[in-house]
C-alpha positions as CSV (number, residue, x, y, z in Angstrom):
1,X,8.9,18.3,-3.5
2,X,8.0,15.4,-5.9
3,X,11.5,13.2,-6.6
4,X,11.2,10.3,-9.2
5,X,13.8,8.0,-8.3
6,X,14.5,4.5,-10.9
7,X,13.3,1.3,-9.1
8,X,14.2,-0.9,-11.8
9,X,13.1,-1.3,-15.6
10,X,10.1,0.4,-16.6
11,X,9.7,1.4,-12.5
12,X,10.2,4.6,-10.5
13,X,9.0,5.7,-7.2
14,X,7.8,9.1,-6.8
15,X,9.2,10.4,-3.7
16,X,6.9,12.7,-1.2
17,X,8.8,12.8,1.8
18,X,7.6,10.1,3.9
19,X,5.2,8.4,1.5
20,X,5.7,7.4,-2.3
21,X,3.9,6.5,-5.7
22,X,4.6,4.3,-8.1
23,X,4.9,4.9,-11.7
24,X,5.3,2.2,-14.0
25,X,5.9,3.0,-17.8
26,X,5.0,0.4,-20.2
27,X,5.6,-0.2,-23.5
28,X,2.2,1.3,-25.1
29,X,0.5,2.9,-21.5
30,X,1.5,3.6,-17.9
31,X,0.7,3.0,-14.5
32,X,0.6,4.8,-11.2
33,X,-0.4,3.4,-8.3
34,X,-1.6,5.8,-5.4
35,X,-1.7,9.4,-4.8
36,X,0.5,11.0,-2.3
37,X,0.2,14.0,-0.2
38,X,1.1,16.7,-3.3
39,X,-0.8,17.7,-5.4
40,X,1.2,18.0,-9.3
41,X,1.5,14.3,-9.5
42,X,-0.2,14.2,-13.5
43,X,2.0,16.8,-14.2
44,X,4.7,15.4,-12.9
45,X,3.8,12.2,-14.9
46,X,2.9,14.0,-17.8
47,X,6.7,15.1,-18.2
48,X,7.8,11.5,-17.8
49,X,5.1,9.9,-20.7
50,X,2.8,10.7,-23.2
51,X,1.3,7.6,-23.4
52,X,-2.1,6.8,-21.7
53,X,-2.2,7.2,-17.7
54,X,-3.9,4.6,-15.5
55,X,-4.1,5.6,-11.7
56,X,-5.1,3.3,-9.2
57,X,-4.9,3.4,-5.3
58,X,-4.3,0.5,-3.4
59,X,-6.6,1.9,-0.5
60,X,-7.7,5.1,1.0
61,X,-6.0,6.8,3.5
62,X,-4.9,10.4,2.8
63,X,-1.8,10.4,2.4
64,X,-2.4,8.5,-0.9
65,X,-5.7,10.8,-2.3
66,X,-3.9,14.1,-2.9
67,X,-3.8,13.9,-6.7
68,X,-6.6,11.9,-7.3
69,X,-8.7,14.7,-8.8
70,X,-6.0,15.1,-11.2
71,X,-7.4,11.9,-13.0
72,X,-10.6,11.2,-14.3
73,X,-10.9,7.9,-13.5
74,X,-9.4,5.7,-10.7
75,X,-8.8,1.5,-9.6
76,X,-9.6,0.2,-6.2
77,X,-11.0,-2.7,-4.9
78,X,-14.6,-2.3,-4.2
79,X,-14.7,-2.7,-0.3
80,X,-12.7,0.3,-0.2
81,X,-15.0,2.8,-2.1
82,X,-17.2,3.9,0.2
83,X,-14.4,4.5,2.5
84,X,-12.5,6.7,-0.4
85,X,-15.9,8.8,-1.2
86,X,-16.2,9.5,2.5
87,X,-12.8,10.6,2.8
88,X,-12.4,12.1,-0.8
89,X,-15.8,13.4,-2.7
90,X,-15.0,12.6,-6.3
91,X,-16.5,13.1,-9.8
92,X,-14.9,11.0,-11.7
93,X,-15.5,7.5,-12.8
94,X,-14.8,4.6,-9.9
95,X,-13.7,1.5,-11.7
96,X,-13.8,-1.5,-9.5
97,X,-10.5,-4.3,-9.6
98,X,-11.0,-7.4,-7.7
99,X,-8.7,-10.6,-6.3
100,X,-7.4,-12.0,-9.5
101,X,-7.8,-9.0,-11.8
102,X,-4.9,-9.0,-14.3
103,X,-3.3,-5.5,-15.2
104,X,-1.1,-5.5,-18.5
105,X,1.7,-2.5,-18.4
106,X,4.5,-4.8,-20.8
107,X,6.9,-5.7,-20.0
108,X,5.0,-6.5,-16.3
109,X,1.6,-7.9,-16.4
110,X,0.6,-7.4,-11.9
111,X,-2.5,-9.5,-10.7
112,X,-4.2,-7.8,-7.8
113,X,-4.3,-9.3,-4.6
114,X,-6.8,-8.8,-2.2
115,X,-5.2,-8.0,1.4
116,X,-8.4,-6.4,3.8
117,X,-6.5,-5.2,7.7
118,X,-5.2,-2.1,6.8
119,X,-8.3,-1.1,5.1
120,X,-11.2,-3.4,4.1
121,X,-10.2,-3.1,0.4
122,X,-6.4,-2.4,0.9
123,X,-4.9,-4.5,-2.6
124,X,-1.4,-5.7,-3.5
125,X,0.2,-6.3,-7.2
126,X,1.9,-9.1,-8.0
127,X,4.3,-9.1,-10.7
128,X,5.2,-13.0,-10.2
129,X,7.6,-13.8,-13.2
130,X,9.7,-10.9,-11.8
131,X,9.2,-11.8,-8.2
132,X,8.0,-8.8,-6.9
133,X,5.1,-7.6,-5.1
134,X,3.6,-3.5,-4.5
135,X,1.9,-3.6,-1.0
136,X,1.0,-0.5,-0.6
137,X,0.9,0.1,3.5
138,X,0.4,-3.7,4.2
139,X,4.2,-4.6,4.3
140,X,6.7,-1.9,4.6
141,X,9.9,-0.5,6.5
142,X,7.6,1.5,8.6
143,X,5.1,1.4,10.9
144,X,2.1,0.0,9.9
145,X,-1.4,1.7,11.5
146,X,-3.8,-1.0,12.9
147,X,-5.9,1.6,15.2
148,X,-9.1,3.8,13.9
149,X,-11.6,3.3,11.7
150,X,-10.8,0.4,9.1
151,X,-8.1,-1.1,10.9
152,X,-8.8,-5.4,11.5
153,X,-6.4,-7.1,12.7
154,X,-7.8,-10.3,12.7
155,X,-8.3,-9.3,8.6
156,X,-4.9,-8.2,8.5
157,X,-3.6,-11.0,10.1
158,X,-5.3,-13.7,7.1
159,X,-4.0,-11.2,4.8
160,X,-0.1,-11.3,6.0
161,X,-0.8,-15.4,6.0
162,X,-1.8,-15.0,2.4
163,X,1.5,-13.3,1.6
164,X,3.1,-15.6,2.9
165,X,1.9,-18.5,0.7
166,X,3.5,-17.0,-2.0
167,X,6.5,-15.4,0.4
168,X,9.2,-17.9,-1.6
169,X,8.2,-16.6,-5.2
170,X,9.3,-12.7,-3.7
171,X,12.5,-11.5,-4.4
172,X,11.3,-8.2,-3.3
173,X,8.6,-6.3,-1.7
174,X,8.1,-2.5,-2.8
175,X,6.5,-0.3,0.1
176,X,4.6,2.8,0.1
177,X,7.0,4.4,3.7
178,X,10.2,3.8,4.8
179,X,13.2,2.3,2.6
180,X,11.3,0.9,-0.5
181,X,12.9,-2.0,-0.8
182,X,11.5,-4.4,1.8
183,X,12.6,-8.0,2.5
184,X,9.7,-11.0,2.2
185,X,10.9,-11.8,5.7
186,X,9.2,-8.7,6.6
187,X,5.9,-10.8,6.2
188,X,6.8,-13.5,8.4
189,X,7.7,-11.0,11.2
190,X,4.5,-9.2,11.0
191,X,2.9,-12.4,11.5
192,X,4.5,-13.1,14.2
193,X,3.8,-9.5,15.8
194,X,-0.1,-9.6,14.8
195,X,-0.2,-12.9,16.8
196,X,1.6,-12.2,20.0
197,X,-0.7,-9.3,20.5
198,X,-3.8,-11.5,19.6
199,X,-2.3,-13.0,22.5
200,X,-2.1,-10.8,24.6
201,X,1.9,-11.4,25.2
202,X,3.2,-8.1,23.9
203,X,2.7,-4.4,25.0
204,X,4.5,-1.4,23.1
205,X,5.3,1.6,24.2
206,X,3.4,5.2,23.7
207,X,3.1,6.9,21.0
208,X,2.9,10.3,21.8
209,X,2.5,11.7,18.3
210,X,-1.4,9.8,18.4
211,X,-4.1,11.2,21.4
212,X,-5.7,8.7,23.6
213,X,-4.1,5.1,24.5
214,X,-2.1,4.2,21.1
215,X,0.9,2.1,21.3
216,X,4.1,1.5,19.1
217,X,4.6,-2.3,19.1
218,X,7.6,-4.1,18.1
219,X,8.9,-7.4,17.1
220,X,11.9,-8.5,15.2
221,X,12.1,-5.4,12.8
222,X,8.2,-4.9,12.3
223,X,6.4,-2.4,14.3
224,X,2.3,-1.4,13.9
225,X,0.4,1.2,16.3
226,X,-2.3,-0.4,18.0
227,X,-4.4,0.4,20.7
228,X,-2.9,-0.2,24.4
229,X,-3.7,-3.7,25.4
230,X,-5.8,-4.2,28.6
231,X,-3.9,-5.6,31.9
């Protein structure tokens, strides 16, 4: 059951359980940003506005495609859209967004930020004279996946040091799982995470909801599943 809960100003999550959308309601057009796990989501936004609806996903794993037939045309980085047609067969119209990109919703203009790990075309948007950021899966209160097809961590980890060059000008990070509300410190933890196991100096413990050798790893308060490190 879809909840839309106020973020701040002009920004609500949509709720699904244990993943959310964004929906962002601008003066003359809105925004949503991903796809969930329901399907309804244009009608649900539909009740909310009747201004022009622009959908975009930030990447490409499932539990964000379930409403993306409900819109004819849909943003995503291009690195990430032969990964979305394999996963998704879709007839409407791909429009690519790349590093830099500006997207205009006043009163928040976001630039897109280009953070490959996750996925290769996983994106981030930056609303920087609010001091926010929309990471998608990249930063969040849960567990990130870094395991299956995709999944870099070496990628991921340049991507988490690119947040963190701009960590200081983030009052707030706004997650697809877990509590949406996540802290910029989150990025420095994951950092530290992604390069102990580089190392080789932390194991985790099973995760018995994944077959084969997958691992929950912790540090601090971040956490990604990863496959079981040799001994």
């Amino acid at each position: 059951m879809m909840e839309m809960k106020r973020v701040r100003d002009h920004l609500c999550s949509i709720e699904e359980g244990y993943v959310r959308c964004f929906f962002i309601e601008g003066e003359r057009a809105a925004l949503v940003i991903d796809g969930g796990v329901e399907a309804g989501l244009r009608e649900r936004v539909n009740q909310q506005t009747k201004k022009p609806v622009t959908f975009l996903l930030t990447h490409s794993d499932p539990d964000h495609m379930a409403a993306c037939d409900e819109f004819e045309k849909i943003l995503l980085h291009p690195s990430e859209m032969a990964r979305f047609m394999q996963k998704h067969p879709y007839s409407g119209e791909l429009i690519a967004v790349q590093e830099g990109d500006q997207l205009d919703f006043e009163p928040y203009h976001f630039e897109i930020v280009l953070i490959p790990g996750h996925t290769p075309g996983s994106i981030a948007l930056w609303e920087k004279s609010r001091r926010f950021l929309i990471s998608g899966d990249s930063v969040t209160n849960a567990t990130t996946f870094m395991f299956g097809e995709g999944r870099n961590l070496q990628a991921y980890l340049s991507s988490l040091r690119k947040l963190a060059a701009i960590a200081d000008q983030l009052d707030v990070i706004y997650g697809s799982h877990g509590p949406v509300e996540v802290s910029s410190a989150r990025i420095g933890e994951l950092i530290e995470l992604c390069e102990q196991v580089q190392r080789g100096q932390l194991q985790g413990v099973p995760a018995e909801r994944f077959a084969g050798n997958i691992q929950e790893i912790c540090w601090k308060s971040a956490a990604i599943y990863y496959p079981a490190l040799s001994k």
